[in-house]
Biopython code that builds the backbone (N, CA, C, O; Angstrom):
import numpy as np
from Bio.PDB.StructureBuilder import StructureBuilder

atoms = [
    (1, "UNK", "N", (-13.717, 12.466, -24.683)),
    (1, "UNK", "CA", (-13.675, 11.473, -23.637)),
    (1, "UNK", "C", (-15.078, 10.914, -23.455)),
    (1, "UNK", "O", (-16.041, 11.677, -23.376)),
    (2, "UNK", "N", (-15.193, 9.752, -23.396)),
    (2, "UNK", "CA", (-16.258, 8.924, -23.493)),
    (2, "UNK", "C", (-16.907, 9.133, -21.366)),
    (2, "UNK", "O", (-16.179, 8.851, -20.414)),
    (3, "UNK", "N", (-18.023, 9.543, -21.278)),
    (3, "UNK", "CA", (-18.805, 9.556, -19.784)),
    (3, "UNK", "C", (-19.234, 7.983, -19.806)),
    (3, "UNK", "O", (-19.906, 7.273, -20.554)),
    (4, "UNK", "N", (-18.465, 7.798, -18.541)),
    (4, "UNK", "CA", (-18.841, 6.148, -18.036)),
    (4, "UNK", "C", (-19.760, 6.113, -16.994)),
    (4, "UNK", "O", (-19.741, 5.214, -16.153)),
    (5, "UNK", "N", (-20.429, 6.872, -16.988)),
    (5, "UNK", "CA", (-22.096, 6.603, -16.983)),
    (5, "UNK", "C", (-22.976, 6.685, -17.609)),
    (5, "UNK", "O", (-24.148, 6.768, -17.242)),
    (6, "UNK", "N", (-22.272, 6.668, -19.358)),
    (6, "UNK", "CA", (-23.436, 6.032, -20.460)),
    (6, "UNK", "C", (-23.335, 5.118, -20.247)),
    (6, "UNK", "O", (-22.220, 4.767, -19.862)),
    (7, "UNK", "N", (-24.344, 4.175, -20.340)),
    (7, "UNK", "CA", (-24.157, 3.030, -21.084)),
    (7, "UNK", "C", (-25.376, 2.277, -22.265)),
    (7, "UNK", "O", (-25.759, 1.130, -22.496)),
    (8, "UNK", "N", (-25.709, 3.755, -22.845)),
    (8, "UNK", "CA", (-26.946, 3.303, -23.445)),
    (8, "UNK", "C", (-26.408, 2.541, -24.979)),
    (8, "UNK", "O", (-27.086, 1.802, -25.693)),
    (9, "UNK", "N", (-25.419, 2.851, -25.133)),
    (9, "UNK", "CA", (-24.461, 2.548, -26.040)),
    (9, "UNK", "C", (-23.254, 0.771, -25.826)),
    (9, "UNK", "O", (-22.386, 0.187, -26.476)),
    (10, "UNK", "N", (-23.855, 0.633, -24.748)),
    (10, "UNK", "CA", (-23.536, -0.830, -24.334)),
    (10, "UNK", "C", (-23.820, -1.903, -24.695)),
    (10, "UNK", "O", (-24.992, -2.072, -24.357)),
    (11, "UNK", "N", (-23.357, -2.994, -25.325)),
    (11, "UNK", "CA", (-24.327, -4.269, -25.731)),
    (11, "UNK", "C", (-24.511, -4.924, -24.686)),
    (11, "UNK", "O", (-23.668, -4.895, -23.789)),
    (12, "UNK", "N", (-25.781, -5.734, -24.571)),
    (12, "UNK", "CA", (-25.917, -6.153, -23.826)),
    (12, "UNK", "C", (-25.742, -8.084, -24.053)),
    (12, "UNK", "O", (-26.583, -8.704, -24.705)),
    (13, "UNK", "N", (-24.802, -8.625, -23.543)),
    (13, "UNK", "CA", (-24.210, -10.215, -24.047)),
    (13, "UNK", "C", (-24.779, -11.144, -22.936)),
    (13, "UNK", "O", (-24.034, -11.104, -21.957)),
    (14, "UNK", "N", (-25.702, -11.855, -22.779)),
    (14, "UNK", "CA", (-26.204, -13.011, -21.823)),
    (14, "UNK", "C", (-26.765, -12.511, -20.662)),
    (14, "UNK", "O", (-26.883, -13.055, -19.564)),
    (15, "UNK", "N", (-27.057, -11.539, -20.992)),
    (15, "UNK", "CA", (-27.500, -10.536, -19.563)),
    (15, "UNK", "C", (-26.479, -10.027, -18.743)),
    (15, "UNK", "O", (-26.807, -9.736, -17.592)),
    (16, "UNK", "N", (-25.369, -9.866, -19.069)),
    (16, "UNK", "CA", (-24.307, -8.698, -18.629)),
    (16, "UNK", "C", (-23.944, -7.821, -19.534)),
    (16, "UNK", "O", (-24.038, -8.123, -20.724)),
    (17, "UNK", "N", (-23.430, -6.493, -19.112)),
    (17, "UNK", "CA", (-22.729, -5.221, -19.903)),
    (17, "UNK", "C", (-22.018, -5.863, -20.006)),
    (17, "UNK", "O", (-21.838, -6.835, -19.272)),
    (18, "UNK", "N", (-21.097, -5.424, -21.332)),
    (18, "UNK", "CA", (-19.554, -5.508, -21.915)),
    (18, "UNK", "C", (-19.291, -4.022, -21.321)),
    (18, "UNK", "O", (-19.990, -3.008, -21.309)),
    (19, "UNK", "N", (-17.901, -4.335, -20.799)),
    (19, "UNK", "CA", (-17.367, -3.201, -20.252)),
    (19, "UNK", "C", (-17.100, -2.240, -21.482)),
    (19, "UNK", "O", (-16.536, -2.760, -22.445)),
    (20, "UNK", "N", (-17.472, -0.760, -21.575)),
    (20, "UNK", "CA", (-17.341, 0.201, -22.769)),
    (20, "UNK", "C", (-15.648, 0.480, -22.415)),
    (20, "UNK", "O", (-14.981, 0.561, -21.383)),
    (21, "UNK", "N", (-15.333, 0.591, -24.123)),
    (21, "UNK", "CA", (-13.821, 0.733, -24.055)),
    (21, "UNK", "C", (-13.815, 2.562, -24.342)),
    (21, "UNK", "O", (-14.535, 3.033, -25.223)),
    (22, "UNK", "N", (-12.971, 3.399, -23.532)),
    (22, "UNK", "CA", (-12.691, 4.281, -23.848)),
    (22, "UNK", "C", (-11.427, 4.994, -24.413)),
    (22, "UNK", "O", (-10.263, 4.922, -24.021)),
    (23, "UNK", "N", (-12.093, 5.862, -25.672)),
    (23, "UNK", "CA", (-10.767, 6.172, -26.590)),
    (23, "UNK", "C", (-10.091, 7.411, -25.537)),
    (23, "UNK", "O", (-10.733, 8.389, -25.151)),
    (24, "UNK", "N", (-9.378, 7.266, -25.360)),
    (24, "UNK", "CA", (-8.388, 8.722, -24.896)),
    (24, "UNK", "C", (-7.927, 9.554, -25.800)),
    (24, "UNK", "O", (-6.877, 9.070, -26.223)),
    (25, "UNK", "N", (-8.162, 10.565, -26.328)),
    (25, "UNK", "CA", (-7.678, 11.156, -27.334)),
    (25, "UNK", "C", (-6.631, 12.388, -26.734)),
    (25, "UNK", "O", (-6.947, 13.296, -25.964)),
    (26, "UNK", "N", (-5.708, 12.204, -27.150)),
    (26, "UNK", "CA", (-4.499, 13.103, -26.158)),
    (26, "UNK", "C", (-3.726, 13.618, -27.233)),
    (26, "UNK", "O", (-2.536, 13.882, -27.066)),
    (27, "UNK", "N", (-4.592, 13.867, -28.878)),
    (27, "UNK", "CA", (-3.798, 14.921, -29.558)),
    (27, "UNK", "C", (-3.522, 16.636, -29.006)),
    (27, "UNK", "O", (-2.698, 17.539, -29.148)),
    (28, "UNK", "N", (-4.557, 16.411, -28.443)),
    (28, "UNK", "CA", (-4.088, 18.192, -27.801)),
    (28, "UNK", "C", (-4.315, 18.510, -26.622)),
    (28, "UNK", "O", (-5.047, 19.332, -26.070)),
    (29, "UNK", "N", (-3.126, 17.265, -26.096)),
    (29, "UNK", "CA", (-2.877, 17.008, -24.344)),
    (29, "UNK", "C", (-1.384, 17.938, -24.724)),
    (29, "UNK", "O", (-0.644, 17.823, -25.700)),
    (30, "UNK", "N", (-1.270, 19.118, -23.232)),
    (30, "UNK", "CA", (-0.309, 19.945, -22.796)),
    (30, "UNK", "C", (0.240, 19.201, -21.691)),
    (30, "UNK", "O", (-0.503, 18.562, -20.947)),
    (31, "UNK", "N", (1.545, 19.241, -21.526)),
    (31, "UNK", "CA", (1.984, 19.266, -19.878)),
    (31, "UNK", "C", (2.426, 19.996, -19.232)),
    (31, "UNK", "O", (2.904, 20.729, -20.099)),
    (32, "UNK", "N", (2.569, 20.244, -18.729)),
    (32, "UNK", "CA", (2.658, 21.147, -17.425)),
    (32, "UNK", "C", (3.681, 20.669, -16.155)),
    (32, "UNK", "O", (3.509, 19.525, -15.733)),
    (33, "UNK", "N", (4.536, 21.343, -15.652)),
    (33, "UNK", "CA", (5.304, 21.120, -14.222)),
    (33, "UNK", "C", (4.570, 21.401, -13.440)),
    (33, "UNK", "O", (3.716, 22.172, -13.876)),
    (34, "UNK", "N", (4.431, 21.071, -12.126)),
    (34, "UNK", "CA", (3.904, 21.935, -10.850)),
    (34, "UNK", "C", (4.640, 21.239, -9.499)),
    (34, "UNK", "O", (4.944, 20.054, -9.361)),
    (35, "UNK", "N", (4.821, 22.287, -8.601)),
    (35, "UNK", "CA", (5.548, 21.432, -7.606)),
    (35, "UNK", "C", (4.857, 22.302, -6.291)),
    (35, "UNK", "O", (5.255, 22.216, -5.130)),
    (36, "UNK", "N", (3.721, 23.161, -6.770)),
    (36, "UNK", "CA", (2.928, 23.521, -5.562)),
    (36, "UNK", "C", (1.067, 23.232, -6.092)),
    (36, "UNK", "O", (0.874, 23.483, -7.281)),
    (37, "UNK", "N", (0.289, 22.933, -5.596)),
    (37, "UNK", "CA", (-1.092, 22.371, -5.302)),
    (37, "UNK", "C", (-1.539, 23.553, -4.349)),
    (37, "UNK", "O", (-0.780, 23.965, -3.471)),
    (38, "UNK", "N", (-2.792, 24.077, -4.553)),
    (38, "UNK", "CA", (-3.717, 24.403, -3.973)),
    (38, "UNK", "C", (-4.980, 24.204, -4.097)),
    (38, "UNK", "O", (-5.369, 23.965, -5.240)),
    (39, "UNK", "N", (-6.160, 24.243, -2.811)),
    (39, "UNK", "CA", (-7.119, 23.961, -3.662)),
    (39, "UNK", "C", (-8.110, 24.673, -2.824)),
    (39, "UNK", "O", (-7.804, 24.875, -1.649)),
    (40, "UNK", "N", (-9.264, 25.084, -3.268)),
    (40, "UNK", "CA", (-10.814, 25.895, -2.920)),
    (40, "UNK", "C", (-12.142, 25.198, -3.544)),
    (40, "UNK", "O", (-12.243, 24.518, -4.565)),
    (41, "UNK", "N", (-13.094, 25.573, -2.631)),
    (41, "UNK", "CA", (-14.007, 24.551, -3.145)),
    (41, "UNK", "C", (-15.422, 25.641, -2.720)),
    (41, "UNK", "O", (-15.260, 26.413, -1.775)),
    (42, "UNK", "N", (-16.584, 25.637, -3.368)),
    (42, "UNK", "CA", (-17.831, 26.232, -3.202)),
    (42, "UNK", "C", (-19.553, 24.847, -3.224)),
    (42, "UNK", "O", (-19.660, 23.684, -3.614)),
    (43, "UNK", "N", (-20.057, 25.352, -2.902)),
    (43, "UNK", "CA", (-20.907, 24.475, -2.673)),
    (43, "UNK", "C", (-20.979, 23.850, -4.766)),
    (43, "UNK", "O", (-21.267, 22.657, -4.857)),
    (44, "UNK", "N", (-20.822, 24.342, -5.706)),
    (44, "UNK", "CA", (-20.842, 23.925, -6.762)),
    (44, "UNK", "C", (-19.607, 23.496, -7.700)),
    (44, "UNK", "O", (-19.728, 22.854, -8.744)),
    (45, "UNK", "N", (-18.414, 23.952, -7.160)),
    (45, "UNK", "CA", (-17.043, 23.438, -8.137)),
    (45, "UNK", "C", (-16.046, 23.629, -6.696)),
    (45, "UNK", "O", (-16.178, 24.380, -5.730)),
    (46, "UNK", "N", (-15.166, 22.755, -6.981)),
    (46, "UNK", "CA", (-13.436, 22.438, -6.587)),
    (46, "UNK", "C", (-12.723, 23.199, -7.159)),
    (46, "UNK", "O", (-12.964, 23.048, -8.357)),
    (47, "UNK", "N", (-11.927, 23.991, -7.016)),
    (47, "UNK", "CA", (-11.182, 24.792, -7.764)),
    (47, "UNK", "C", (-9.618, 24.229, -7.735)),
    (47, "UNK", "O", (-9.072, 24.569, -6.686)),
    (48, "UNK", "N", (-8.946, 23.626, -8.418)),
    (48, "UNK", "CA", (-7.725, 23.169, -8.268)),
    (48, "UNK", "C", (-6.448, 24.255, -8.365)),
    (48, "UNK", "O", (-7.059, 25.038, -9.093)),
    (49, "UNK", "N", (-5.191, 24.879, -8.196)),
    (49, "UNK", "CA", (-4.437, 25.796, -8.749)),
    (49, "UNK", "C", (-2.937, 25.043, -8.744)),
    (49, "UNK", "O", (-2.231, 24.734, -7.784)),
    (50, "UNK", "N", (-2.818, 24.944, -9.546)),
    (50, "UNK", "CA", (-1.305, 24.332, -10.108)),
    (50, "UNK", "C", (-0.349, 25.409, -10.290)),
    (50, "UNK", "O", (-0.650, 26.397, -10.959)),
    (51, "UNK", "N", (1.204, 25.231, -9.532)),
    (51, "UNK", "CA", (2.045, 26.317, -9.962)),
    (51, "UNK", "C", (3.376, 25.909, -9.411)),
    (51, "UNK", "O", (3.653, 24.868, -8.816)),
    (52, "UNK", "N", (4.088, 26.839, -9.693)),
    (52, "UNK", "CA", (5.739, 26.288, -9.667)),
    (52, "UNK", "C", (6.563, 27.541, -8.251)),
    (52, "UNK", "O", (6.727, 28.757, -8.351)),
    (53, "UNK", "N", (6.857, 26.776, -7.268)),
    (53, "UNK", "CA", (7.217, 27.357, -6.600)),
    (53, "UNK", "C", (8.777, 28.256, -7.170)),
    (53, "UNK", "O", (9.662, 27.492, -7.554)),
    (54, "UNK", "N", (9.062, 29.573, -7.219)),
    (54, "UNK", "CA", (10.360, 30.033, -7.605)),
    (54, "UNK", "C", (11.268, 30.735, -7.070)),
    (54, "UNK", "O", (12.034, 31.514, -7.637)),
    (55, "UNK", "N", (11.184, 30.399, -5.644)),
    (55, "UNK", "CA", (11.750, 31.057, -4.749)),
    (55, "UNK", "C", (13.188, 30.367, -4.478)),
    (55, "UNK", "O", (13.378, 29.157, -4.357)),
    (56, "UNK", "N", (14.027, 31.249, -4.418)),
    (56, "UNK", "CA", (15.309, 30.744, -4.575)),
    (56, "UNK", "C", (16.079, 30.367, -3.062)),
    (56, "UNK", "O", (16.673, 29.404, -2.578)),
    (57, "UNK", "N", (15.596, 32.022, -2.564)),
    (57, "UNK", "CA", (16.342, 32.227, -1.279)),
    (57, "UNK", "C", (15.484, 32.670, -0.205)),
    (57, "UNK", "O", (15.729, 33.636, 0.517)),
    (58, "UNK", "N", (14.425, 31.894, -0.125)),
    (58, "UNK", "CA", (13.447, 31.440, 0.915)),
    (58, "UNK", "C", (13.765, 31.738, 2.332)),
    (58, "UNK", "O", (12.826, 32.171, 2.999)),
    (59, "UNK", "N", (14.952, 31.583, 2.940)),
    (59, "UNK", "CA", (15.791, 32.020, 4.100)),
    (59, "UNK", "C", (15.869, 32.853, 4.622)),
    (59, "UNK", "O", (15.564, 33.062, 5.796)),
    (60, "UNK", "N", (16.509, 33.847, 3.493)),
    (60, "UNK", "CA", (16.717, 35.599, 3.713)),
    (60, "UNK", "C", (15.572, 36.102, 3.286)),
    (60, "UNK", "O", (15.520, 37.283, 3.628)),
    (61, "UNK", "N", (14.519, 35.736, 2.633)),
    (61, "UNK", "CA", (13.624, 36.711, 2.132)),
    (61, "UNK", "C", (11.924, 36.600, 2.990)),
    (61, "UNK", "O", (11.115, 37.506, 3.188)),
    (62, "UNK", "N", (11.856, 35.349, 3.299)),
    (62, "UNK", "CA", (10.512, 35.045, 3.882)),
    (62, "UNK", "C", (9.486, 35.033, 3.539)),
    (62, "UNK", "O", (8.442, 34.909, 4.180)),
    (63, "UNK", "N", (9.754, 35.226, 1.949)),
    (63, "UNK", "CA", (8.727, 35.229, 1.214)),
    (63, "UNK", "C", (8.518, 34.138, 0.176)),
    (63, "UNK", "O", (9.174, 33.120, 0.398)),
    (64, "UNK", "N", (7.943, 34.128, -0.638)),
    (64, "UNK", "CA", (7.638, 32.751, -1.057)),
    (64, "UNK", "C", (7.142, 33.189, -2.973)),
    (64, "UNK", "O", (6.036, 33.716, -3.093)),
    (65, "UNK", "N", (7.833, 32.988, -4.085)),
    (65, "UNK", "CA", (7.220, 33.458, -4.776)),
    (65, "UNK", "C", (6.697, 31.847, -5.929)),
    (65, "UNK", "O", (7.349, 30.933, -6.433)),
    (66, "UNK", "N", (4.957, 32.284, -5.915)),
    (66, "UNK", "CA", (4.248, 31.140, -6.653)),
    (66, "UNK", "C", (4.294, 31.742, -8.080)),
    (66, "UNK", "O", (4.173, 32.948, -8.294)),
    (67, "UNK", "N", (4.444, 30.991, -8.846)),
    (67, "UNK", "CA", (3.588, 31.071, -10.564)),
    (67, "UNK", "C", (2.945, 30.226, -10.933)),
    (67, "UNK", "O", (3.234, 29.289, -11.677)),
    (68, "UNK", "N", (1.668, 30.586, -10.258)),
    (68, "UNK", "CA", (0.164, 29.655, -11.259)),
    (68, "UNK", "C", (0.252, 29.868, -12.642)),
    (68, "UNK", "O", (0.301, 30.778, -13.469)),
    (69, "UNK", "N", (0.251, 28.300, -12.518)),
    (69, "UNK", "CA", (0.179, 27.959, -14.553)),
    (69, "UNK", "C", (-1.111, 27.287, -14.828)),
    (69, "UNK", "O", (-1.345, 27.262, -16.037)),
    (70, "UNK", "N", (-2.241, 26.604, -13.922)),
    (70, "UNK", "CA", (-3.351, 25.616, -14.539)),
    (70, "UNK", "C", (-4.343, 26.172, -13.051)),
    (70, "UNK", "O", (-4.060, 26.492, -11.896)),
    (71, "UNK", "N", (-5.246, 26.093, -13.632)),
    (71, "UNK", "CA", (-6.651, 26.049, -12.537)),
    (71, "UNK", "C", (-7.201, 25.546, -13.364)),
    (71, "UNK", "O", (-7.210, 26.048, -14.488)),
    (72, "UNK", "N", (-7.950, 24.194, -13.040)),
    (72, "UNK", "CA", (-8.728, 23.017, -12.827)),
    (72, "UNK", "C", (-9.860, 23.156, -12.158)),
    (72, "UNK", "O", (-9.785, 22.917, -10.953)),
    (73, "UNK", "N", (-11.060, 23.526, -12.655)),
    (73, "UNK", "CA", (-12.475, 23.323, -12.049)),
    (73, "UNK", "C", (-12.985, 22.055, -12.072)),
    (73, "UNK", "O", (-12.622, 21.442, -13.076)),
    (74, "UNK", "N", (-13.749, 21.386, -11.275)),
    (74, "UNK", "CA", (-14.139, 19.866, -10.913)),
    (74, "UNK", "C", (-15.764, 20.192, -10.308)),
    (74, "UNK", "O", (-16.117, 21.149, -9.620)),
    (75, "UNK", "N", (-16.623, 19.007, -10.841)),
    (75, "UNK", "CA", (-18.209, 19.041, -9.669)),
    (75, "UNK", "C", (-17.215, 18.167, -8.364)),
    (75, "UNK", "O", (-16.247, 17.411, -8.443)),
    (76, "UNK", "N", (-17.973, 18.684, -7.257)),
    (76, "UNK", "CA", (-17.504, 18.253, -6.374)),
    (76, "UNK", "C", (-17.733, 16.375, -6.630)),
    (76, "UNK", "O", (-17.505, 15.786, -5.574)),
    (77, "UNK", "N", (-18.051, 15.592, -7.583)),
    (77, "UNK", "CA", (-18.607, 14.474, -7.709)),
    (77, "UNK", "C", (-17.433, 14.283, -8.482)),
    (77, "UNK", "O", (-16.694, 13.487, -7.903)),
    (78, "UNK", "N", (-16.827, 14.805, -9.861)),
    (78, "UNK", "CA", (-15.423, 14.982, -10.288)),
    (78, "UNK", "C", (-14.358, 14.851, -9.128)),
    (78, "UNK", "O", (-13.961, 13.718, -8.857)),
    (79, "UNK", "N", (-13.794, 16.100, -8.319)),
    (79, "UNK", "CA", (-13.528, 16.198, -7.467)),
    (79, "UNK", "C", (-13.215, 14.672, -7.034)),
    (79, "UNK", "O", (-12.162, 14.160, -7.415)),
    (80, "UNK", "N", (-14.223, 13.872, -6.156)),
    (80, "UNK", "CA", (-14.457, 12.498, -4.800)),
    (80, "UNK", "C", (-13.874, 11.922, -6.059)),
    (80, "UNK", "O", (-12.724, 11.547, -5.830)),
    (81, "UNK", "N", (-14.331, 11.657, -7.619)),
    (81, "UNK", "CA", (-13.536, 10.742, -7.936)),
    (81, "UNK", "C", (-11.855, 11.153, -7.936)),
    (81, "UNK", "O", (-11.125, 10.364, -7.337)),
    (82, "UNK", "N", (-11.464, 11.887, -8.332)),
    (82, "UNK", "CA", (-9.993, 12.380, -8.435)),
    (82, "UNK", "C", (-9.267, 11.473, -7.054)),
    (82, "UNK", "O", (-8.380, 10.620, -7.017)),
    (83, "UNK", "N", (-10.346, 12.295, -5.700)),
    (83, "UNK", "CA", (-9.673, 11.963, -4.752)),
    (83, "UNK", "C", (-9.466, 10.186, -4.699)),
    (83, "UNK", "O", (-8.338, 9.836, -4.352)),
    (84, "UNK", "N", (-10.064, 9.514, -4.888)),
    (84, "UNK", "CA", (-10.024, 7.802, -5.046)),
    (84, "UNK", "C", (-9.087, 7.426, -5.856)),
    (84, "UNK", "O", (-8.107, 6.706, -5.670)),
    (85, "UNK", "N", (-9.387, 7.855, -6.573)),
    (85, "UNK", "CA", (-7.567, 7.965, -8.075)),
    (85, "UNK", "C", (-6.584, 8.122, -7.431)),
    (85, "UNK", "O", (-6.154, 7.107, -6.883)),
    (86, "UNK", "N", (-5.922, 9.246, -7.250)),
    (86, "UNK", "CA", (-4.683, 9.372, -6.278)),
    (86, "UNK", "C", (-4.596, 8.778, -5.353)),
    (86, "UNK", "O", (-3.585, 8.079, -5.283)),
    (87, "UNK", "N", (-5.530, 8.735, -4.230)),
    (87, "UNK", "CA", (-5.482, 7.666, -3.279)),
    (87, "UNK", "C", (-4.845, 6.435, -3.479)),
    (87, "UNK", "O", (-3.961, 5.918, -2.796)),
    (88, "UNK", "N", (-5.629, 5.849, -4.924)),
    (88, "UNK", "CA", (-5.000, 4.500, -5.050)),
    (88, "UNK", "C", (-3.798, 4.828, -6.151)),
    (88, "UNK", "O", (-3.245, 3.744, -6.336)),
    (89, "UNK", "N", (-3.356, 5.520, -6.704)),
    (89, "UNK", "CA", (-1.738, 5.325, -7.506)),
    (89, "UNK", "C", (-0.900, 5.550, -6.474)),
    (89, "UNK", "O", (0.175, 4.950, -6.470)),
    (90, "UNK", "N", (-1.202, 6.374, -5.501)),
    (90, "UNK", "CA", (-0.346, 7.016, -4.135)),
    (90, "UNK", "C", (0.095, 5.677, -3.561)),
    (90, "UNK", "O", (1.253, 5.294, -3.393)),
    (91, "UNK", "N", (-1.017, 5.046, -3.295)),
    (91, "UNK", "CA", (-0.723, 3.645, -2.593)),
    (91, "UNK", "C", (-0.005, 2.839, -3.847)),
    (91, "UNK", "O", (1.019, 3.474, -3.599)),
    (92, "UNK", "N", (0.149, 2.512, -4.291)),
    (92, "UNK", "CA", (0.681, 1.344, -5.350)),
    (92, "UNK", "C", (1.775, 2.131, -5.806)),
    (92, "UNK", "O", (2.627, 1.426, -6.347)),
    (93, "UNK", "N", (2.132, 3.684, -5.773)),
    (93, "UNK", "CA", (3.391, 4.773, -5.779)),
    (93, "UNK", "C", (4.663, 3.985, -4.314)),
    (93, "UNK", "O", (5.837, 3.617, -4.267)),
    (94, "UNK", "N", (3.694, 4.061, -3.531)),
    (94, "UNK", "CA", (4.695, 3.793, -1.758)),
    (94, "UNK", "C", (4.834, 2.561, -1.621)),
    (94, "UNK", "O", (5.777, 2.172, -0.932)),
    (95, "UNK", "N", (3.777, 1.424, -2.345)),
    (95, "UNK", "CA", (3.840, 0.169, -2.135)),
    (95, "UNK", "C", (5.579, -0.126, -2.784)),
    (95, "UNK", "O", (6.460, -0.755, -2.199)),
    (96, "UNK", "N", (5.677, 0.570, -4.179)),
    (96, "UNK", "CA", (6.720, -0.056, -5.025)),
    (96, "UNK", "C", (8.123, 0.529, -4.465)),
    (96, "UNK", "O", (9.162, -0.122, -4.352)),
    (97, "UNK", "N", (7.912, 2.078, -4.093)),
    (97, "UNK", "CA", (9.225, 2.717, -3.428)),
    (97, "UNK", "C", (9.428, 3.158, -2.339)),
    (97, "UNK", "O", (10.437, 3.716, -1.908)),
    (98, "UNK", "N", (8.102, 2.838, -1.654)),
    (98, "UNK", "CA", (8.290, 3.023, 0.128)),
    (98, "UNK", "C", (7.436, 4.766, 0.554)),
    (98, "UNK", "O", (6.934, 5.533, -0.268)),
    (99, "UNK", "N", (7.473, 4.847, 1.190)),
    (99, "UNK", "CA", (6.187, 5.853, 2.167)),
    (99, "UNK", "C", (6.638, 6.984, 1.847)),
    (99, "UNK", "O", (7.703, 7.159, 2.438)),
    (100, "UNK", "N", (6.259, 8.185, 0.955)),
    (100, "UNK", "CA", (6.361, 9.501, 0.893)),
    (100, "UNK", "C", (6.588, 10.118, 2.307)),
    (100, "UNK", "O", (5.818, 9.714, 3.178)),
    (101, "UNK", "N", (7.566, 11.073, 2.680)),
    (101, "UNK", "CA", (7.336, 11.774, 4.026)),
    (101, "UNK", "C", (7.002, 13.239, 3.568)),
    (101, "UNK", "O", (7.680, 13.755, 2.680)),
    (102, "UNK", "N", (5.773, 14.039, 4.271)),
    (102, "UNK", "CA", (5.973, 14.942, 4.010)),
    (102, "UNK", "C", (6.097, 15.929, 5.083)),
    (102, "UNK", "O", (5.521, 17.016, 5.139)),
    (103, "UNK", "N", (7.374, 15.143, 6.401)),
    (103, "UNK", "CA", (7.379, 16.261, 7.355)),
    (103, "UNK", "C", (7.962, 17.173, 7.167)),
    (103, "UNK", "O", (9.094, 17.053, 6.698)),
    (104, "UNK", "N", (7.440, 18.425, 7.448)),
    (104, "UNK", "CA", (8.312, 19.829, 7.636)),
    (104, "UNK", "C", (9.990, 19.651, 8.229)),
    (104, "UNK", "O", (10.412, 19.213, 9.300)),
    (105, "UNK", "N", (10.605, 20.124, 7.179)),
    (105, "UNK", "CA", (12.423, 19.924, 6.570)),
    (105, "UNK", "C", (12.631, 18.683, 6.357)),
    (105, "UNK", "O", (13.586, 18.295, 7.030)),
    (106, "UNK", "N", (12.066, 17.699, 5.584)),
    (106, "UNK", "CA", (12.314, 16.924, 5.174)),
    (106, "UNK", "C", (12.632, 17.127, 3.437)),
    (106, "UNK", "O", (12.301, 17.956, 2.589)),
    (107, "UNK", "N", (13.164, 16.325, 3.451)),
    (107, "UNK", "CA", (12.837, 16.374, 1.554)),
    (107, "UNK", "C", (11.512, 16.291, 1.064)),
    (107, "UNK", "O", (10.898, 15.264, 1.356)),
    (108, "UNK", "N", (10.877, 17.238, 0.311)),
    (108, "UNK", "CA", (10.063, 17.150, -0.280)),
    (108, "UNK", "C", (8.470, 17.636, 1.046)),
    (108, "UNK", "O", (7.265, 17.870, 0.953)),
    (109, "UNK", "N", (9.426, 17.562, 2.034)),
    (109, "UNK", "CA", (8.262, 18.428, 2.652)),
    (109, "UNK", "C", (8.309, 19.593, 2.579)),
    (109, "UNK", "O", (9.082, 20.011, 1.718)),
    (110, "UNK", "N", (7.591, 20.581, 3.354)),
    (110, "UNK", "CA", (7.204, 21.911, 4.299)),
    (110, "UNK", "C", (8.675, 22.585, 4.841)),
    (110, "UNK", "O", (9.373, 21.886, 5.576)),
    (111, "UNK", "N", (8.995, 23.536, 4.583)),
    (111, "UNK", "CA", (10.474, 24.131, 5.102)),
    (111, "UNK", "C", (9.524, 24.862, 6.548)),
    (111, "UNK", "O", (10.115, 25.510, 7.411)),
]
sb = StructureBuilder()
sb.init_structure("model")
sb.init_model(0)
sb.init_chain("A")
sb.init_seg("    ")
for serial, (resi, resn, name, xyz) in enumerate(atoms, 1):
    if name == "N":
        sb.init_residue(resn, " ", resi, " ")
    sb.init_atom(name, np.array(xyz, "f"), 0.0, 1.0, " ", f" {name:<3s}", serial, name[0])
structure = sb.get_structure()
């Protein structure tokens, strides 16, 4: 992945940058489900934890069983960008199909 805060590698055309094109290389991109998010943070990394909630019978049991599959370390500067990213697909997500709810017993919220 190309850092877009090189740009020593930039031409420079009439006295503006040409925007640098970046290759994505996603031969040995995995995917992953997750339908639970957590996250921790230290004065030096974000710690992300991705996992699949598998609790069936949540009701009778009161317990809750997670399986972490991905932890994601970020600089907290990683991190602020992530957060601006989602921010804006989130918005242009609700713009096209309307406002996520995530109140407690709702769909897709908090039981």
């Amino acid at each position: 992945m190309v850092d877009e805060t090189q740009t020593d590698d930039v031409e420079v055309q009439a006295g503006q940058p040409t925007t640098p094109i970046v290759d994505w290389d996603d031969s040995e991109m995995k995917s992953s489900h997750a339908n639970v998010v957590n996250a921790t943070s230290s004065r030096e990394e974000v710690n992300l934890f991705f996992g699949t909630n598998e609790t069936w019978k949540a009701t009778e049991t009161k317990e809750f069983h997670v399986k972490l599959n991905n932890r994601i370390v970020l600089s907290p500067f990683a991190a602020k960008r992530l957060w601006i990213l989602l921010g804006a697909v989130l918005k242009q997500y609700e713009k096209r199909f309307g406002p996520i709810d995530i109140t407690p017993g709702k769909p897709g919220g908090k039981s």
